[in-house]
N, C-alpha and C positions, 0 to 999 in steps of 0.2 A: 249911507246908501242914497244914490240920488232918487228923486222922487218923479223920477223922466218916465214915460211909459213908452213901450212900441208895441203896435200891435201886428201880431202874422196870422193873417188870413188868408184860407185856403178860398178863391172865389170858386169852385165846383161843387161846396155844401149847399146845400139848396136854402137858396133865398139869400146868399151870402150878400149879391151886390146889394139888394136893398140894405137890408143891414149895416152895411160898410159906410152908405150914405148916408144912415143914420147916426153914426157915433161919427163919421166928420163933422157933420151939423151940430151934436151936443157936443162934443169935446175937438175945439178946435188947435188946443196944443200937445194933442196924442199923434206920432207918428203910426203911421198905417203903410205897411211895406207886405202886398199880394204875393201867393205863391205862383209860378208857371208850369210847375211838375217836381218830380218826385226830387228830395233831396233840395230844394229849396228853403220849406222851412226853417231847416235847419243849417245852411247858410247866413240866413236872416237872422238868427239868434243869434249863431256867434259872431257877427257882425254887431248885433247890439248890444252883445255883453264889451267886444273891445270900444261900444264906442259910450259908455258908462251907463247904459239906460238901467236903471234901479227895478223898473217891473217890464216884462217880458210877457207878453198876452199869446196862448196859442184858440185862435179862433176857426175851429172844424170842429174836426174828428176824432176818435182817440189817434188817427194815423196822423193828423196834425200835431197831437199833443205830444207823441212819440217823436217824431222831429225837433221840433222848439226844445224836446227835453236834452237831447243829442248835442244840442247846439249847444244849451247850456251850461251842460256836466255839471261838475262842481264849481262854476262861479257862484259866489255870494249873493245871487239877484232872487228876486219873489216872481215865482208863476204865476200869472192867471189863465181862468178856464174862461172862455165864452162858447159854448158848447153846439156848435152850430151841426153837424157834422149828423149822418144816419144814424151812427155808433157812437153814444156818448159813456160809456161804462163809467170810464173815471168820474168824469161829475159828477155820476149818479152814485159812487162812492165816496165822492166828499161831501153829498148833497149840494152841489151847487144847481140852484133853478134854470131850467132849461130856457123863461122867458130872457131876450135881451136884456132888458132895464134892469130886472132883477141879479141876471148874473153881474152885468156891470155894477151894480151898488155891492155885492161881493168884491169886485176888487179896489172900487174907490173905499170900502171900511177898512182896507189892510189888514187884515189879522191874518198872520201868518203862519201854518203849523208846519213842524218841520216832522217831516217823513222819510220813510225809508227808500234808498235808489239800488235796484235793482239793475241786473245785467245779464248778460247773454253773450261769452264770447267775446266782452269788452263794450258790446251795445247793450245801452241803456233802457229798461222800461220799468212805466210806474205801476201798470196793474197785473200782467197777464203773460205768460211766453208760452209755447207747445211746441213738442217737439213729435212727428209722426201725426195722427189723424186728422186733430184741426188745421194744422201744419199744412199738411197735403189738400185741405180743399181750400186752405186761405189761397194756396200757389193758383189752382186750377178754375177756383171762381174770379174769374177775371170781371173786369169793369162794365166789360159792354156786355157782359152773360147777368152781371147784377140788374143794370140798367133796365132790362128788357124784362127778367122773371122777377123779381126782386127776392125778397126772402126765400119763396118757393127755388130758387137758385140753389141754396144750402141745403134744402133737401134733397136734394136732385144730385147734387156730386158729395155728399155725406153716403148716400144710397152706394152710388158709386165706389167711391175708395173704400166704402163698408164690405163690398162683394170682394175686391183684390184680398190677396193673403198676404199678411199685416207686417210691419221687420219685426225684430228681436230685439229690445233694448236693452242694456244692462244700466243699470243707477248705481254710482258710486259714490261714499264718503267718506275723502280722508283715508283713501286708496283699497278702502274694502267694498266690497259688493253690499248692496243692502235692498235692494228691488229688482227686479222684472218683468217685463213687460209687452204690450203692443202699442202705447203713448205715453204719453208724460206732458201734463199739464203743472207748470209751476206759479203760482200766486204769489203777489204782494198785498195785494188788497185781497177784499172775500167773494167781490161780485166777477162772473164769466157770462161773456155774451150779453148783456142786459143784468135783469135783475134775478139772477140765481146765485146766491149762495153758496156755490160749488166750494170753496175754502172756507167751510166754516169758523175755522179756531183762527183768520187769519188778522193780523192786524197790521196797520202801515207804520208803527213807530216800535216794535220787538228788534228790532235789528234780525228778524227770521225770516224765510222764505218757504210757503207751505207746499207741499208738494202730492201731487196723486200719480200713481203709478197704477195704469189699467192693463188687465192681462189680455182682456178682449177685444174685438173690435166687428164682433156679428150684430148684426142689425138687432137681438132681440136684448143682447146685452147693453147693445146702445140705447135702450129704450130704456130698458132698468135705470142706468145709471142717469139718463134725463129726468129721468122720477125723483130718485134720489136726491140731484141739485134740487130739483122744483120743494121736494118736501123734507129735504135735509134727513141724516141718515146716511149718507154716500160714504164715509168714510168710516159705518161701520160692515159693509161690503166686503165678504171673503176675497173675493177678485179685484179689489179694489187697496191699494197700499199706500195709506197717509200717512207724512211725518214734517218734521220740522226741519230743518238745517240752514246754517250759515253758506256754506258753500255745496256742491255735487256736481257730478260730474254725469255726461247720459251719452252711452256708448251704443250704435249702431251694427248689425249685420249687414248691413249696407248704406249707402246717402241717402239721408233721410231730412227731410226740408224741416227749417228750424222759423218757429213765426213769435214776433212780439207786438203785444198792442192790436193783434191785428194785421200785421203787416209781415210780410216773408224777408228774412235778414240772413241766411246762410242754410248750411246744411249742420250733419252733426260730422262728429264730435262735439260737446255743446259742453262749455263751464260755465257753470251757472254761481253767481258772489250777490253779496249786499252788503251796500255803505249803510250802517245806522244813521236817518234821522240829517239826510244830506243834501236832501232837496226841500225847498224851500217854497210851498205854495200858499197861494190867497184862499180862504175858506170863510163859508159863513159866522158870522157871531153868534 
């Protein structure tokens, strides 16, 4: 594998320019190729996967990291995180340090762990997909409604899609019925949204994908079930249906917006797979 890096940086993370100016200055034979909007990223990956770069840097967001991962697929190259981004979930599930210097000495040590690659419908994610709740306020919290409230944002249209009356989901495996629903949140990793534990039994190298299936979606249930991540427990919730599986399938009463990493990728009909142990990232020693 060549020992070439490129790095894709989203410049809208905050502080990115400086930043950017700072690992040209340290590292003057690292390529560095900026995003301009959506779908960029991951142009720039697969660009440098045909043009042999051995390590592939995605430098935001997890919505950065979800790109570069796209672009990647299964070529034989090494991730790295440089975690610049609001939302760092994933690093903060490899533990990679959120300082510059430090994250970059995570990927100049190379140690490489290979992980499980997750999908959605054929699109790729490393930690996180939802299908109905989160789903619907990742669509309707937009950039410039972020911008302005910042997290109180999420409260604000969670309240909202909280008060609408919920779809009907149905959870398939393997052509049988096996949950029901008013969301579906499916994990690769264990952390949601930050640092909650929402999948707790989860791991990134099982070749599994964990999954919760919530019947609710009234405000005081939503409150429950934040408790529960916060203090673990949630998956022993009556209304609440955790399992395991290789593949499933999540079936709608009507279009229902499907989000991975973070980011809105289609509606449902939703099949959900994992590749055992197929992506290939840089992580601390």
């Amino acid at each position: 594998m060549s020992n070439r890096i490129c790095i894709i940086i989203n410049p809208a993370a905050r502080g990115a320019k400086a930043r950017v100016d700072r690992l040209r200055r340290l590292n003057r034979g690292v390529v560095i190729r900026t995003t301009a909007g959506p779908g960029d990223a991951e142009a720039h990956a697969e660009r440098a996967v045909e043009q042999g770069y051995g390590t592939i840097v995605a430098a935001g967001g997890d919505g950065t990291v979800n790109e570069v991962v796209n672009g990647i697929g299964l070529a034989p190259v090494a991730l790295g995180i440089l975690p610049l981004g609001t939302v760092n979930v994933f690093a903060m599930e490899l533990g990679i340090p959120f300082p510059l210097d430090a994250a970059w000495k995570v990927i100049r040590g190379g140690k490489i762990r290979a992980i499980d690659l997750a999908s959605a419908n054929g699109h790729y994610f490393v930690q996180m997909a939802g299908v109905g709740l989160d789903a619907q306020i990742v669509q309707r919290n937009n950039r410039s409604v972020k911008s302005v409230l910042g997290p109180l944002s999420y409260l604000l249209t969670t309240a909202q899609v909280a008060a609408e009356k919920p779809p009907r989901l149905r959870v398939s495996c393997h052509g049988k019925v096996v949950a029901e629903g008013s969301f579906v949140l499916v994990g690769n990793g264990r952390l949601y949204g930050g640092p909650f534990a929402l999948f707790s039994e989860a791991d990134l190298q099982d070749g599994m994908l964990d999954v919760c299936v919530f019947k609710s979606t009234s405000h005081v249930a939503l409150i429950r079930y934040f408790r529960g991540a916060i203090f673990g427990g949630l998956s022993k919730f009556s209304d609440v249906h955790y399992f395991k599986a290789r593949t499933l399938v999540v079936e709608a009463d009507r279009e229902v917006p499907l989000e991975a990493d973070g980011e809105c990728i289609g509606h449902s009909p939703v099949k959900f797979s994992v590749r055992h142990r197929k992506l290939r990232v840089l992580v601390p020693r």
